[in-house]
C-alpha positions in Angstrom: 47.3 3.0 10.0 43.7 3.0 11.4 43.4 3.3 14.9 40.9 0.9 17.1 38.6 2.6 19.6 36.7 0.7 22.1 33.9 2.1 24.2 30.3 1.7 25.4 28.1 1.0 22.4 25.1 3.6 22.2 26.1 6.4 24.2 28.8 8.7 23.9 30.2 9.3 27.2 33.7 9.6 27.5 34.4 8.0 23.9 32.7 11.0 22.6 36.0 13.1 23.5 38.2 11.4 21.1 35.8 10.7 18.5 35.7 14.5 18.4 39.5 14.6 18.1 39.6 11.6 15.4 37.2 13.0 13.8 37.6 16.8 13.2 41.4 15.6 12.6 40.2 13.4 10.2 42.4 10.1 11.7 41.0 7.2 10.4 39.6 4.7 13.0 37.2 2.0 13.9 34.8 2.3 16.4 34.9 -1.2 17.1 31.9 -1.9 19.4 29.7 0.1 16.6 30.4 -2.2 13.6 27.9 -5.1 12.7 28.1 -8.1 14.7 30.4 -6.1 17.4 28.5 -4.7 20.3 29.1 -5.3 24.6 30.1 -8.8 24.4 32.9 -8.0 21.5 34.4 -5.1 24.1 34.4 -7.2 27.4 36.1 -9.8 25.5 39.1 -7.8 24.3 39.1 -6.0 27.1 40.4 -9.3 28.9 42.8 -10.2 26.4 46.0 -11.2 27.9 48.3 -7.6 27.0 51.2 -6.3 28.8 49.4 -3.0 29.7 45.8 -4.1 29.8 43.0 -1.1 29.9 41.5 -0.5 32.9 38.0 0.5 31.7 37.4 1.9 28.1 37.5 4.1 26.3 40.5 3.0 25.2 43.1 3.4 21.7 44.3 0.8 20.2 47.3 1.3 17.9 49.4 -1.3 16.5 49.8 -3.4 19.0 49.5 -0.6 21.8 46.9 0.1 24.0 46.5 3.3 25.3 43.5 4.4 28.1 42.2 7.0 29.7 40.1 9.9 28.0 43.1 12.5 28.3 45.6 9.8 27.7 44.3 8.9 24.6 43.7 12.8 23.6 47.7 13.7 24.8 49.0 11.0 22.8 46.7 11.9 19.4 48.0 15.6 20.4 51.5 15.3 20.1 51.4 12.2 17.0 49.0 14.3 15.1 49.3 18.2 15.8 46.4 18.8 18.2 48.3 20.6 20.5 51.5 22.9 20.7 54.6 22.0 20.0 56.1 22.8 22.4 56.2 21.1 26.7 54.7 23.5 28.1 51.4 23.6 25.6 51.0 20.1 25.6 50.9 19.9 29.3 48.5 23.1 29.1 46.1 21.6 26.6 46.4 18.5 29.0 45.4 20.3 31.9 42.4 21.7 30.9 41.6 18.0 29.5 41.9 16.5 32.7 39.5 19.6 34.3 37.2 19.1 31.9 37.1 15.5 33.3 37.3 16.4 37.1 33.8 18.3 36.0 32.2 15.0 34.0 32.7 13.0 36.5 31.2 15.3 39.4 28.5 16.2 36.2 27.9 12.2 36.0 28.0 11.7 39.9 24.6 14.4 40.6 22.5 11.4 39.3 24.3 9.0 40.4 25.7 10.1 43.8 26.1 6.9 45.8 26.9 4.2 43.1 27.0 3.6 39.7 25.8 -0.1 39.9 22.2 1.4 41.9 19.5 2.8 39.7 19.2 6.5 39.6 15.2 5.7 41.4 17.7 3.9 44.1 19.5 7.1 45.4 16.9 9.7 43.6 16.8 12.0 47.5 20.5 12.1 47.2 21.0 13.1 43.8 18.5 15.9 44.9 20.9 17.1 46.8 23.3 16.8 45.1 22.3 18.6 42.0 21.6 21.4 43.9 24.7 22.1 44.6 26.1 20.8 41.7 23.9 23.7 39.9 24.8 26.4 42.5 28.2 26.0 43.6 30.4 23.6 41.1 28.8 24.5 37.1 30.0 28.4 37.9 33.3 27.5 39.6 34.1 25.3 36.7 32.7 27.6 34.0 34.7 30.5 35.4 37.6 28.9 35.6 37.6 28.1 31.6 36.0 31.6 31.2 39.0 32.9 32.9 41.7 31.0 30.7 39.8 31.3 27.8 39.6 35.9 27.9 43.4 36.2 27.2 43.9 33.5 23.9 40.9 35.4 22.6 39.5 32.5 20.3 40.8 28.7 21.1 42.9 27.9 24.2 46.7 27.9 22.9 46.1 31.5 21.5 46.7 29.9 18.2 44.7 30.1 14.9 43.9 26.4 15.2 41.6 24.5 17.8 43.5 21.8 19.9 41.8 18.6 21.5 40.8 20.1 24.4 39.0 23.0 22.3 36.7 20.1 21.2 36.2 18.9 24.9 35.1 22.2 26.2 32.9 22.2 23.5 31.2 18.4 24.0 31.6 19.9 28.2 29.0 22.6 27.5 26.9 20.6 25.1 26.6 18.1 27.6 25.3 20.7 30.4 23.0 22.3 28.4 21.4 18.7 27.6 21.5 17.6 31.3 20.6 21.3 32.5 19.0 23.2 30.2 17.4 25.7 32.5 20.5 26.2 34.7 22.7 26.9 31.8 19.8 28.7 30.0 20.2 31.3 33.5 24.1 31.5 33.5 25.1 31.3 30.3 25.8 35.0 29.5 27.9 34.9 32.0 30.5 33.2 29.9 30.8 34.8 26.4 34.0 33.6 25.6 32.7 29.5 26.7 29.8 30.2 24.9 31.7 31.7 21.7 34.3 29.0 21.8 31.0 26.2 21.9 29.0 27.8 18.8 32.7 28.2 17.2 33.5 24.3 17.2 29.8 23.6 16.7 30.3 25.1 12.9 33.8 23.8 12.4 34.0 22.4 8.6 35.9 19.6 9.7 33.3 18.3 12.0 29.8 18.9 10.0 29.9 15.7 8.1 30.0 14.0 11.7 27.4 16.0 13.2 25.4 15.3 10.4 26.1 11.6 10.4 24.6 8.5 12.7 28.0 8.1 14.0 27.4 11.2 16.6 25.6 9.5 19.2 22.4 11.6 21.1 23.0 12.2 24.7 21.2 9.3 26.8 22.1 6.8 29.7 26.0 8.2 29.6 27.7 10.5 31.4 25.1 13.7 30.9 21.4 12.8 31.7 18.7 15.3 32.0 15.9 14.7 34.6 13.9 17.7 35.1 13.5 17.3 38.9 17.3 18.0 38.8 17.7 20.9 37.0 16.1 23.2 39.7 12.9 25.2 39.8 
């Protein structure tokens, strides 16, 4: 079966987590929005499609004839039909907790350039995302980094203490890469601090099973997504 995911054509934003997870699994899937002739129009039309459980916003999976949305949705259900988590309850809800922290921190990540509303340009609310991103860079990037610091010191390697990465291994890993796009000098100063974030990063970043994507057009360069640098908001 191939698998239909729908996001946001031409940045990678949230879709970027399970293309990580399809990918380095090697699930076979369209990335529907990205084939010829697809594009905006093609998702806002299915997304109103008359469906029992409609999608809220994308990303979304489509499988058969079900539809399953939200980023760590999507990655809990590949986990468990495809091996990308333990077995067993308890990992799965582990592996899904750190998934949905890793999105508590995109979301506030996304929200320091756009702090009042996503529909206003960032120029429109620049003096708040000022502030914003200052404390964004001094208070919440080390509360967050610790905390997967901290869970990541006794597995020693990926998060279930196991041989093999799980989905939320790769989301750490597009986490970081996203900060150190959108705050290069900020991560550049507290990076060190995190040897075992930083080893897990460099350790997916080389993962055989991803270098054929990394290599390909099909990973998408950060832009107007989720993780946008502007150099006034990465500090002095």
């Amino acid at each position: 079966m191939t698998y239909e995911l729908w996001y946001w054509n031409g940045i990678p934003g949230r879709g970027e987590f399970v293309r990580l997870a399809l990918e380095a699994a090697k699930i076979p899937y369209r990335d529907c929005t990205r084939e010829p002739g697809a594009g905006q129009e093609r998702l806002l039309e299915d997304m109103n499609r008359v469906r029992e459980y409609p999608p809220f916003a994308p990303p979304y999976l489509v499988v058969d004839r079900m539809v399953i949305s939200q980023t760590a949705n999507i990655l809990l259900f590949l986990g468990e039909k495809h091996s990308l988590a333990p077995a067993d309850t308890a990992g799965r809800l582990w592996v899904n907790q750190i998934q949905l922290t890793i999105a508590d921190m995109v979301v506030e990540a996304h929200d320091v350039h756009h702090p009042i509303a996503s529909s206003l340009h960032y120029e429109e609310q620049k003096a708040e995302s000022l502030r914003r991103a200052q404390v964004f860079r001094e208070t919440r990037i080390p509360k967050f980094l610790h905390y997967f610091e901290r869970v990541l010191i006794p597995h020693e390697g990926w998060l279930t203490a196991g041989t093999h990465w799980s989905y939320a291994d790769l989301s750490l890993f597009q986490l970081v890469d996203g900060l150190l796009h959108a705050f290069p000098k900020r991560m550049a100063a507290v990076i060190s601090d995190y040897p075992c974030l930083s080893g897990l990063h460099k350790r997916v970043e080389a993962l055989p099973e991803l270098q054929d994507y990394f290599a390909s057009p099909r990973r998408l360069p950060f832009g107007d997504g989720m993780f946008r640098y502007y150099p006034e908001l990465d500090g002095e």
